[in-house]
C-alpha positions as CSV (number, residue, x, y, z in Angstrom):
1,X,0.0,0.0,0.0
2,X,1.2,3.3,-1.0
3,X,2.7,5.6,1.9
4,X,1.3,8.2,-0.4
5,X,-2.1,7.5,1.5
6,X,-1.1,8.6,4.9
7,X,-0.4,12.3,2.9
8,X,-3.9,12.7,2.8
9,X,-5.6,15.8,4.4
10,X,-8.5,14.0,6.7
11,X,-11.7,15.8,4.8
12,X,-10.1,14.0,1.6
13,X,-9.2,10.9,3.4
14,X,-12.9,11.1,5.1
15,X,-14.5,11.8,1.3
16,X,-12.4,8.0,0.0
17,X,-13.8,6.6,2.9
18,X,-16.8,7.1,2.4
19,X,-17.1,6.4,-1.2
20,X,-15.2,3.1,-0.6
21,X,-12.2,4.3,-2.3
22,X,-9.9,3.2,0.3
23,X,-10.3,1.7,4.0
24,X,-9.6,2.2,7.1
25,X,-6.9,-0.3,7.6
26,X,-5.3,1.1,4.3
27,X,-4.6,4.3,5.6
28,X,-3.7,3.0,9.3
29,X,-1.4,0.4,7.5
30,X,0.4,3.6,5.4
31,X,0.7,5.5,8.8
32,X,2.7,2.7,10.3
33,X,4.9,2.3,7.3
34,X,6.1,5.8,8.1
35,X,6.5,5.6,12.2
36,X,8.7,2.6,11.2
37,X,10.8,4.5,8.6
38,X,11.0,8.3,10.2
39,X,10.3,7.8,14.0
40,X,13.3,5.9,14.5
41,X,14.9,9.8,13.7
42,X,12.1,11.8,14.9
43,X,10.9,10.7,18.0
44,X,7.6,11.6,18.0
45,X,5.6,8.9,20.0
46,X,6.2,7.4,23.2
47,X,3.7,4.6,22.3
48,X,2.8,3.4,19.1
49,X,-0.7,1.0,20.1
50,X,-0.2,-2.8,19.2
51,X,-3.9,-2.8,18.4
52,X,-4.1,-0.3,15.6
53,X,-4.6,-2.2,12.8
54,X,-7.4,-4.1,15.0
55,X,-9.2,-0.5,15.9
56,X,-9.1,0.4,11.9
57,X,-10.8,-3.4,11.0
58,X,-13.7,-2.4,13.1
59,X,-14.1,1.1,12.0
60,X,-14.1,-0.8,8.6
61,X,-16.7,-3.0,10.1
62,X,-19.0,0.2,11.6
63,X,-18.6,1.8,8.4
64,X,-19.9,-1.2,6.4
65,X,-23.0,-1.4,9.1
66,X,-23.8,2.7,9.0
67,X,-27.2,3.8,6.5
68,X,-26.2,6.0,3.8
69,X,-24.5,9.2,4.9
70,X,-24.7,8.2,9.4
71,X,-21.0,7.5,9.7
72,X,-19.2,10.3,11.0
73,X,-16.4,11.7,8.9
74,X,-13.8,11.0,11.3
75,X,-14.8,7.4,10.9
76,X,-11.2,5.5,10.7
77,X,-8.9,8.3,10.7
78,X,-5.6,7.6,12.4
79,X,-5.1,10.3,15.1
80,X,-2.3,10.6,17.4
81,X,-2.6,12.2,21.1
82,X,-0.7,13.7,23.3
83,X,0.9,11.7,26.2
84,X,-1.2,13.9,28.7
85,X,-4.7,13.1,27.7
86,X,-6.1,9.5,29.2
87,X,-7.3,6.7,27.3
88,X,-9.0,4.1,29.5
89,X,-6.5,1.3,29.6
90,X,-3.4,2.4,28.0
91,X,-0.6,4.7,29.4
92,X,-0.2,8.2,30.1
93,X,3.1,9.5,32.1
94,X,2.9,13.3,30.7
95,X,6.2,12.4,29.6
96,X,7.5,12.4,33.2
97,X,9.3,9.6,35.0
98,X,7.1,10.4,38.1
99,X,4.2,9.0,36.2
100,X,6.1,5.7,34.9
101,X,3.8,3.3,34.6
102,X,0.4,5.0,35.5
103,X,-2.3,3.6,33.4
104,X,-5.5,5.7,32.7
105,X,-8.7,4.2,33.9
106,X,-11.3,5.9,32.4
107,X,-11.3,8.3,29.4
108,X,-11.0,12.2,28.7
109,X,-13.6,13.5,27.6
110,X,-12.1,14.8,23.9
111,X,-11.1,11.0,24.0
112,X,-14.6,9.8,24.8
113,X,-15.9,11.9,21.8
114,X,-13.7,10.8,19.7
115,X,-14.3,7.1,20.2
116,X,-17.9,7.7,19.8
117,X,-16.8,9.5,16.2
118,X,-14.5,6.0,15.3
119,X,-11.0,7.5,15.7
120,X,-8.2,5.2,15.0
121,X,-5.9,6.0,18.0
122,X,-2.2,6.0,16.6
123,X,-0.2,6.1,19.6
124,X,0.6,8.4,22.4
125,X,3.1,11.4,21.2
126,X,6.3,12.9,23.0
127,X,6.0,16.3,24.7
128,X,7.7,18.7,27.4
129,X,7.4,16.9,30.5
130,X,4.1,18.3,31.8
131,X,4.0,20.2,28.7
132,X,6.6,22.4,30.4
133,X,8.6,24.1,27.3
134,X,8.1,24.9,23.6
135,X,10.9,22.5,22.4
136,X,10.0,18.9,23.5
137,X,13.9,19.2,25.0
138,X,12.2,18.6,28.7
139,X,10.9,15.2,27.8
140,X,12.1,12.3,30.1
141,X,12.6,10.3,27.1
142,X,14.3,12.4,25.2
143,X,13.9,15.1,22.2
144,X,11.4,14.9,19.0
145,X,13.2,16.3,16.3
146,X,11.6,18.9,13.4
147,X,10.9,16.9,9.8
148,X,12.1,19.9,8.2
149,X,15.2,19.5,9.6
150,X,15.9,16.9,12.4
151,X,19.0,19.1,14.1
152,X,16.4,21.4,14.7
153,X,13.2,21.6,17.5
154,X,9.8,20.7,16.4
155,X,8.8,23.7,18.9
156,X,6.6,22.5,22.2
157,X,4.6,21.1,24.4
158,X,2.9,19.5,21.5
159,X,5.8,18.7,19.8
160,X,5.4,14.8,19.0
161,X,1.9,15.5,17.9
162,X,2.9,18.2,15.2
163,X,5.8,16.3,14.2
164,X,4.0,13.3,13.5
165,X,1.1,15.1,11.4
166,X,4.1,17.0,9.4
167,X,6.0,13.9,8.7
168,X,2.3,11.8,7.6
169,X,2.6,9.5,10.6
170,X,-0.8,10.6,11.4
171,X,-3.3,12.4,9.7
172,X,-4.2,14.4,12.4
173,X,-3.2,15.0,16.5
174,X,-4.7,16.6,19.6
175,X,-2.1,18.4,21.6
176,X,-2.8,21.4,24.8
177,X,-1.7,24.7,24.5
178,X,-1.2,26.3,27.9
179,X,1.0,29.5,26.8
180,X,1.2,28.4,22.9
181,X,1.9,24.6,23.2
182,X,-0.2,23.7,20.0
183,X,0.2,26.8,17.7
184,X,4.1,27.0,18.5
185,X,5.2,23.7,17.3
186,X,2.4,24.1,14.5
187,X,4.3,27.1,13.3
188,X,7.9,25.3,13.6
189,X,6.5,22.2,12.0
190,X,4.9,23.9,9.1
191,X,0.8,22.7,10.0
192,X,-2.5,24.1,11.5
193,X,-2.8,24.4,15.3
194,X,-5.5,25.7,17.1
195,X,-5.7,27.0,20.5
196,X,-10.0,26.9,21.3
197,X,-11.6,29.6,23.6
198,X,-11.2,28.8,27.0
199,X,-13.7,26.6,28.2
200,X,-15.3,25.6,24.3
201,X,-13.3,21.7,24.7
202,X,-13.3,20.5,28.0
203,X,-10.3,19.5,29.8
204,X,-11.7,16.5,32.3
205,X,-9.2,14.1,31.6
206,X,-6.2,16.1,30.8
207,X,-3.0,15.9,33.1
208,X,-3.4,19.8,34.3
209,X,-0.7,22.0,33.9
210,X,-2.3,25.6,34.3
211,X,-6.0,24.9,35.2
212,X,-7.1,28.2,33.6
213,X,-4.7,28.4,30.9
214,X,-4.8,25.1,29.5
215,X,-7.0,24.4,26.4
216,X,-6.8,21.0,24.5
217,X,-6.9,21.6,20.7
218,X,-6.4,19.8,17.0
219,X,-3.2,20.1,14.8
220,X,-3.8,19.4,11.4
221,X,-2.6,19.5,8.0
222,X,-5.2,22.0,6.8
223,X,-7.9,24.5,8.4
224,X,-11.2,22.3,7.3
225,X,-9.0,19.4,9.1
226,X,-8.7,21.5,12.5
227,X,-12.7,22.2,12.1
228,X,-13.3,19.0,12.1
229,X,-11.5,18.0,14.4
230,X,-12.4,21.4,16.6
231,X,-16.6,20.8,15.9
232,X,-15.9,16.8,17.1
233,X,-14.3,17.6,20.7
234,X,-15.8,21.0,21.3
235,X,-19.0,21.6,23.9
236,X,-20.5,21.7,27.3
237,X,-19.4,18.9,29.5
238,X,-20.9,18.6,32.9
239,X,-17.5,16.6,34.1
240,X,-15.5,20.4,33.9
241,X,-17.4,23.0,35.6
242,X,-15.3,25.4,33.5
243,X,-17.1,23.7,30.1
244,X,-18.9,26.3,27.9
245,X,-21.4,26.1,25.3
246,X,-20.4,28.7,22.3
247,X,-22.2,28.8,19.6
248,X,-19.6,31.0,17.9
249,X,-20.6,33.6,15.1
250,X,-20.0,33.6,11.2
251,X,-18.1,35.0,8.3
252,X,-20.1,35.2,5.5
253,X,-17.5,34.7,3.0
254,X,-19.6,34.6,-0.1
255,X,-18.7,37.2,-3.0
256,X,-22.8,38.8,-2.5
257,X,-22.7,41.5,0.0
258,X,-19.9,40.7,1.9
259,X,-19.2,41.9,5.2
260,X,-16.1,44.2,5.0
261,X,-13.6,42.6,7.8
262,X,-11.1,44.6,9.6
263,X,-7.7,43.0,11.1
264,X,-6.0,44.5,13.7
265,X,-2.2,44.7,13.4
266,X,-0.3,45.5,17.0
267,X,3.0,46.2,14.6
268,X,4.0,48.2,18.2
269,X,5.2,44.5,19.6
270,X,7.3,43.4,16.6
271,X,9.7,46.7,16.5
272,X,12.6,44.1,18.2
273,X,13.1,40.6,18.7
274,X,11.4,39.6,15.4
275,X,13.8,37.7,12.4
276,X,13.3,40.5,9.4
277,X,12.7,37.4,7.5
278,X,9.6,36.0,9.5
279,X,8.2,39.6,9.4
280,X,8.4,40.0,5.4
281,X,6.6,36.5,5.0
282,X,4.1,38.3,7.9
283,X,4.0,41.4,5.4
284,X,3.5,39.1,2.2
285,X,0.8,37.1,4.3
286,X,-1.2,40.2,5.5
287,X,-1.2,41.7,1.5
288,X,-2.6,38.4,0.3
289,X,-5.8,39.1,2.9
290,X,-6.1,42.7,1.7
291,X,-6.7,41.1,-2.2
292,X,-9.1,39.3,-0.7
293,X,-10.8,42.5,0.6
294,X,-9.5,42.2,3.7
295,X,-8.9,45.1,5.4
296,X,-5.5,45.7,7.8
297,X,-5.2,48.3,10.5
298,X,-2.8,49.5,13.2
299,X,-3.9,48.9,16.8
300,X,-2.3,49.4,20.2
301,X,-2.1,46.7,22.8
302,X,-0.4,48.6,25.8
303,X,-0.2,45.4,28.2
304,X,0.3,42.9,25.5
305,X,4.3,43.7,25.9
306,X,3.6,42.5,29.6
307,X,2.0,39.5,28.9
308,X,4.9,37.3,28.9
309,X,6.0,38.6,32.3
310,X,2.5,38.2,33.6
311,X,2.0,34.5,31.9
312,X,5.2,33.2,33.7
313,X,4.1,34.0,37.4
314,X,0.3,33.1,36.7
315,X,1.4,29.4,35.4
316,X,4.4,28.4,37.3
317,X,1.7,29.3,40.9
318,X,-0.7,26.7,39.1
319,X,1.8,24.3,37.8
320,X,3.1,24.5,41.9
321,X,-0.6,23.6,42.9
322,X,-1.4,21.4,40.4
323,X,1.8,19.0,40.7
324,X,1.5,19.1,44.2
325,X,-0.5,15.4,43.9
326,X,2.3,13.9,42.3
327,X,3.8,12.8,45.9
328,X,4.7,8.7,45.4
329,X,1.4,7.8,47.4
330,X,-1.1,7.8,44.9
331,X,0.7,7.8,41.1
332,X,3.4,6.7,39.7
333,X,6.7,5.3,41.0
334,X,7.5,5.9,44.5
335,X,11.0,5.8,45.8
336,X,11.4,4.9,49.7
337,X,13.6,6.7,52.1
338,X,13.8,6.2,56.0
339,X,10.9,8.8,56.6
340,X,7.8,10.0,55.1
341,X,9.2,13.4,54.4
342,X,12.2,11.6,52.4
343,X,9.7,9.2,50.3
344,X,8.2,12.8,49.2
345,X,11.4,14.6,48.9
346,X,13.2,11.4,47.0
347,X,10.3,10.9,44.8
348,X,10.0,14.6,43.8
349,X,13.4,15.5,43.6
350,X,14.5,12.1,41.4
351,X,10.9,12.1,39.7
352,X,10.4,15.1,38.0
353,X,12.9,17.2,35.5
354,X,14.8,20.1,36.2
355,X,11.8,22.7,34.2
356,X,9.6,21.0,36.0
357,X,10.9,21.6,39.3
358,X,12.4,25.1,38.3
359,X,8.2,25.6,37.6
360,X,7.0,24.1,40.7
361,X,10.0,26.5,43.0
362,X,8.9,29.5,41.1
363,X,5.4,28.9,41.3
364,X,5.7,27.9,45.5
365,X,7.8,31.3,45.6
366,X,5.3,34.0,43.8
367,X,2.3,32.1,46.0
368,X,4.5,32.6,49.4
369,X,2.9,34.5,52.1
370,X,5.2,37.4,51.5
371,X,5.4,37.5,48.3
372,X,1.7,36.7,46.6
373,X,0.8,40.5,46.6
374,X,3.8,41.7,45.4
375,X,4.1,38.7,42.7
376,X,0.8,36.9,41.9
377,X,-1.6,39.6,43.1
378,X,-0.1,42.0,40.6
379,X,-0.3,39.8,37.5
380,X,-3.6,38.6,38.4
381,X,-4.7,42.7,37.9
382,X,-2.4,42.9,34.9
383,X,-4.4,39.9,33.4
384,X,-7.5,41.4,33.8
385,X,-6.3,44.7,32.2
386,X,-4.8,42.5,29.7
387,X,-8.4,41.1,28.4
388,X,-9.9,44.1,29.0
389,X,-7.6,45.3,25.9
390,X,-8.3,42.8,23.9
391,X,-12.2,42.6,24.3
392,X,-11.9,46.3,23.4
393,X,-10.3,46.0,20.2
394,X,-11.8,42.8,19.4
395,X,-15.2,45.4,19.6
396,X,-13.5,47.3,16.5
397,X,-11.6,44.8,14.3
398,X,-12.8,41.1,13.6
399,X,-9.2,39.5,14.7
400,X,-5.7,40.5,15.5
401,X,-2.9,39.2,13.6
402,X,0.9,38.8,14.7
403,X,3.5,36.4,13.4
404,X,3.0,33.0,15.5
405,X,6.8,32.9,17.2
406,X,9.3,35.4,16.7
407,X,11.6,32.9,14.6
408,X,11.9,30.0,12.7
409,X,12.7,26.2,14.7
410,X,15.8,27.0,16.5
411,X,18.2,24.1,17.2
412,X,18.1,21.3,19.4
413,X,20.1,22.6,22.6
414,X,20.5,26.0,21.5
415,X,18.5,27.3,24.2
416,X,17.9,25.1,27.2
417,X,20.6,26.1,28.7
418,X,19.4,30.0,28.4
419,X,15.6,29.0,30.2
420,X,14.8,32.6,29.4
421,X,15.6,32.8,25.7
422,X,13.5,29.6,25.8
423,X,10.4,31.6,27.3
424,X,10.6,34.7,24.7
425,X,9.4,32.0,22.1
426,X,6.3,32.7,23.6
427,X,5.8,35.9,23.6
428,X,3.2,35.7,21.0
429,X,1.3,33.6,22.2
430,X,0.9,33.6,25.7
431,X,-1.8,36.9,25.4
432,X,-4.9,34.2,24.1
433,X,-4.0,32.1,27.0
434,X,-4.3,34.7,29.8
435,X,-7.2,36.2,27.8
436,X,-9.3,33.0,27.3
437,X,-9.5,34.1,23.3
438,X,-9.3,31.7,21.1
439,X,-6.0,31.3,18.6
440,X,-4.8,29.9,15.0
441,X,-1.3,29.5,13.5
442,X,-1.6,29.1,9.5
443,X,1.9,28.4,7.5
444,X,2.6,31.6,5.9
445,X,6.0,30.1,4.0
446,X,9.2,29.6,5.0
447,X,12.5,31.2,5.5
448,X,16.0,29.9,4.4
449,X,18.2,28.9,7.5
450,X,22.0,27.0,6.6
451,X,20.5,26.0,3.3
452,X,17.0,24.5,4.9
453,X,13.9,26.1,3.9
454,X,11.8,26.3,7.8
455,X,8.3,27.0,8.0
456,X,6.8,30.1,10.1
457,X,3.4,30.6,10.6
458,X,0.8,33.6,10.6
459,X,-1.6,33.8,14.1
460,X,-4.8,35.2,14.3
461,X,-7.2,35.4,17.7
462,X,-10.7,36.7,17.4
463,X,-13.3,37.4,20.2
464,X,-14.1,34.6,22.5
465,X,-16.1,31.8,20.6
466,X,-15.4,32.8,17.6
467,X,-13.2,30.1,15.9
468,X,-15.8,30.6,12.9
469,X,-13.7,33.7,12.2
470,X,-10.4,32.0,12.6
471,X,-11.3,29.4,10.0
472,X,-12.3,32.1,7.5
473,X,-9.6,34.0,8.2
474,X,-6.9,30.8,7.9
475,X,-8.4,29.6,4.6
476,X,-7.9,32.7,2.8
477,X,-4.4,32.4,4.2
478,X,-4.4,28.8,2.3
């Protein structure tokens, strides 16, 4: 069977499907043909399943059984996840040694939906331990490598799952973005990623990082992929109190009486620290809109040049209260020393990774009795001002735009020993998070780096469940 089947976009995949074209277990079988030639390079999952070809015989079988027209697109797609969302009966460590060997017993809820659409489940993908980093460098297992060029990062958290949609060892992956986890790696990897409004997917089942930054989401290998995948795992669940329904607006994008759109340009926050490079491709991307009658204008986003400052004191005081539970007792690989107060501090200390414990100190620190006004208390206010901002302008323009990451991939080990140049890869990104807004990266080209062409990708965020928008707005980028 031709690899040349595992290329497929899933909306053309899901089309041959259903007209009996190809099956299931033909495009599960071309996956695996590619995990066994690239992932030996790229290290993308953790866990390929030994029941994959097994899952894609019966969404054959269901498929066969379905009236006309009642199976669901997603019906025998192979999708890949990200090693901190549960699947009843299989493993998820978070890609931490402190989970070894945990086994999820019962599903997430994006997992449970997806199940219930005929997903075939791929494997489990590599990631920042805790999703903590945007270079899938802080794994306990090791690094994934970029496709585009495997001495370079595939960017992070999400980093196995993009590099395993770009490299067609899965047509599709669900990763979390927490400060930019999925539209980050997206951007490096040269894919769709989209960060939903908080609260549209819900996160019951996810291995918490920041509990309100944290957003599960679809990377994909085109825009009508990610809204599948999006309109599948979205909706109220009453497992995640945090769960809302939007209904989300539209963009009528037919040629009779348009609606004029506006897109708001903060070109205030790209005078320094952007490649000239990734801004002409923003440039280049931003005149292609405007000859599709588009409209681009200059906005101000006073705090936005805060947020990054604000984002790392908000998630390191929930990533200190949310790994707190990871103790010995009750997940994961204990290690025993002559008191109770040694099983915890031999068990921490040898269990999780040096981010992860930089995180967990830093977070402890800014939530200390002396120091949570001065530290938390502040950025708390600053958030609030922050989507304050951004509702306003959001009230005048239909989205913002900014380059997704202020380069292109850098190289593996070129910053983890600098954790702060590490963190100014976010800088784009982190404002959706603290905001709740939701977030897209489109590839808007590439740019040449020691004779590799790497991909760089545009980001738009629109008003809060409004991912109709985003859609529009990343298909004309297409």
């Amino acid at each position: 069977m031709s690899n040349d089947l595992a290329a497929l976009s899933i909306t053309t995949a899901a089309k041959k499907l259903a007209a009996k074209e190809i099956s299931a277990v033909e495009l599960a079988r071309a996956c695996i043909a590619n995990i066994e030639k690239k992932d030996p390079l790229l290290h993308a999952y953790l866990e390929v399943f030994a029941d994959v070809i097994a899952q894609a015989e019966m969404a054959d079988k269901r498929r066969a059984s379905a009236g006309r027209g009642e199976a669901h697109p997603l019906l025998g797609i192979p999708l890949a996840l990200k090693d901190n969302i549960l699947i009843e009966g299989r493993r998820a460590g978070a890609a931490s040694k402190i989970l070894e060997g945990y086994v999820a017993t019962y599903d997430a809820t994006v997992t449970a939906k997806l199940k219930k659409a005929g997903i075939v489940f791929m494997g489990r993908t590599n990631m920042d331990e805790f999703a903590h980093g945007s270079s899938t460098e802080n794994s306990a297992y090791g690094p994934t490598k970029n496709p585009h060029d495997k001495t370079r990062v595939p960017g992070g958290s999400s980093g196995g799952s993009a590099a395993a949609v770009a490299a067609d060892m899965a047509l599709g992956a669900l990763g979390t973005d927490t400060g930019g986890s999925i539209r980050e790696p997206a951007s490096f990897c040269g894919i769709v990623g989209l960060k939903p409004t908080y609260g549209a997917v819900s996160r019951f089942g996810l291995i918490a990082m920041g509990s309100s930054l944290d957003q599960a989401g679809p990377l994909a290998k085109t825009v009508a992929d990610a809204e599948l995948l999006f309109g599948t795992i979205r909706g109220k669940d009453p497992l995640d109190s945090t769960s809302i329904d939007f209904q989300g607006s539209t963009l009528d994008q037919g040629s009779q009486g348009q609606t004029f759109k506006k897109i708001g340009v903060p070109w205030e926050l790209f005078k320094t620290g952007v490649d000239k490079d990734v801004l002409e491709n923003f440039s280049a991307a931003l005149k292609k809109l405007e000859t599709q009658g588009f409209e681009t204008v200059d906005i101000a986003l006073p705090s936005a040049g805060l947020a990054l400052a604000v984002y790392y004191i908000v998630m390191p005081a929930e990533v200190s209260s949310n790994l707190a539970r990871f103790d010995g007792v009750r997940y994961g690989l204990p290690h025993k020393g002559a008191t109770q107060w040694e099983d915890y501090a031999k068990t921490r200390g040898e269990g999780f990774g040096v981010e992860a414990r930089r995180r967990i100190i830093l977070g402890t620190y800014v939530l200390s009795s002396g120091y949570y006004d001065a530290y938390y208390g502040k950025a708390t206010a600053a958030r609030a001002q922050l989507t304050r901002e951004v509702a306003g302008v959001l009230n005048s323009v239909d989205a913002i735009a900014m380059p997704t990451t202020p380069t292109p991939a850098s190289r593996l080990g070129e910053k983890t020993a600098d954790p702060l140049s590490m963190y100014l890869l976010d800088i784009f990104t982190v404002t959706a998070n603290l905001t709740g807004n939701p977030a897209i990266s489109v590839p808007m080209g590439t740019v040449a780096r020691e004779g590799k062409d790497l991909p760089v990708g545009i980001q738009f965020i629109a008003a809060q469940g409004d991912e109709k928008t985003l859609f529009a707005l990343g298909k004309a980028v297409e």
